[in-house]
C-alpha positions as a Markdown table, in Angstrom:
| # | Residue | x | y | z |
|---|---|---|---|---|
| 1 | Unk | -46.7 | -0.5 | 23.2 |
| 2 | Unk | -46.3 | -4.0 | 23.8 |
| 3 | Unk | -43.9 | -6.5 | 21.9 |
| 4 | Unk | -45.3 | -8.5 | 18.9 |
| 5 | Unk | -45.6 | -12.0 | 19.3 |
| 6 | Unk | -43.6 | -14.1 | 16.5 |
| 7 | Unk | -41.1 | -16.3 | 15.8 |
| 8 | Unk | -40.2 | -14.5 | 12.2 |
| 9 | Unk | -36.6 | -12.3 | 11.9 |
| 10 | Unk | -39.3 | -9.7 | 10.2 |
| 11 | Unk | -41.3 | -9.7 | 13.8 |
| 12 | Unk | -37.9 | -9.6 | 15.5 |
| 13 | Unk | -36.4 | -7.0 | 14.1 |
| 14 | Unk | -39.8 | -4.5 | 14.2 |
| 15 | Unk | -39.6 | -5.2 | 17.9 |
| 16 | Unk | -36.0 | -4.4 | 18.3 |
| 17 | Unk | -36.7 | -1.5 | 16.3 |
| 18 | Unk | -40.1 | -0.2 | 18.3 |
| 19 | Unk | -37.9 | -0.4 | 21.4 |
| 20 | Unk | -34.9 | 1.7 | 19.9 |
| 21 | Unk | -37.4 | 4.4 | 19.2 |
| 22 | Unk | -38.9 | 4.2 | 22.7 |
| 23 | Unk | -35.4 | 5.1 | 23.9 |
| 24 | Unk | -34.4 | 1.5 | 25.3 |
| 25 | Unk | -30.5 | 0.8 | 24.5 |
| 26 | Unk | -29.9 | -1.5 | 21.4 |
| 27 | Unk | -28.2 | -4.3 | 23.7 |
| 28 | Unk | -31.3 | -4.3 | 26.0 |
| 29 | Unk | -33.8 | -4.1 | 23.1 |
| 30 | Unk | -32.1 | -7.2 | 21.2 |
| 31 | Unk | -32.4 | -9.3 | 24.3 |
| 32 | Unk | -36.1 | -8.6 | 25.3 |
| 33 | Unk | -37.0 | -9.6 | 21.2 |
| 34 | Unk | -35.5 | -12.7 | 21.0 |
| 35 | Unk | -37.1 | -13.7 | 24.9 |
| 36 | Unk | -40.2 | -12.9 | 23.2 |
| 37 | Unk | -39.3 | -14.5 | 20.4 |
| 38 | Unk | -38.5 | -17.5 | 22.8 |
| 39 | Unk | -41.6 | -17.6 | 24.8 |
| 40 | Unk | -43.7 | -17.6 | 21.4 |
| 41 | Unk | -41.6 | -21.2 | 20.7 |
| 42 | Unk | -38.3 | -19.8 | 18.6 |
| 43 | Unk | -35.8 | -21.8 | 18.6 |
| 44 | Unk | -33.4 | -19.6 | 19.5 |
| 45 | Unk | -30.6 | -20.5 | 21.6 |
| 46 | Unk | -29.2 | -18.3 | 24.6 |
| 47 | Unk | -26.1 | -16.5 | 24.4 |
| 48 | Unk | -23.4 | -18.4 | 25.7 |
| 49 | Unk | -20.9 | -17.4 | 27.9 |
| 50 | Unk | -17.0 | -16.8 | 26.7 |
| 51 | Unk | -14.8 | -19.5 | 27.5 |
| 52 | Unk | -12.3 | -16.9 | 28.8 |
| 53 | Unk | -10.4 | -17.8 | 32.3 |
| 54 | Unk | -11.1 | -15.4 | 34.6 |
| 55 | Unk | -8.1 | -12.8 | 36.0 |
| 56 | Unk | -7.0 | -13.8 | 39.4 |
| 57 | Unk | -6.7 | -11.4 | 42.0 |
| 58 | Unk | -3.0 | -10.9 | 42.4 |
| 59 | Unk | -3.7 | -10.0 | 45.9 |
């Protein structure tokens, strides 16, 4: 079944639950919501990455 289009946490959070029962991992279920979210004008902004240094290679 398609995603509901919505800006709303309710809408959010039935798609993020639709998706769980489909069988889609929670991780990947959370991100497709809020893009929907997104493209129906949320103002939600995207996850940003850690500020972590990366390990150099010791070799």
């Amino acid at each position: 079944m398609p995603l509901k289009k919505g800006t709303s946490r309710k809408v959010i959070g039935q798609n993020i639950k639709e998706m769980e029962a489909s069988g889609h991992p929670k991780k990947v279920a959370i991100a497709a919501s809020l893009n929907e979210a997104r493209k129906s004008g949320a103002k939600i902004p995207k996850k940003k990455k850690s500020s972590k240094p990366k390990k150099k290679n010791p070799y």
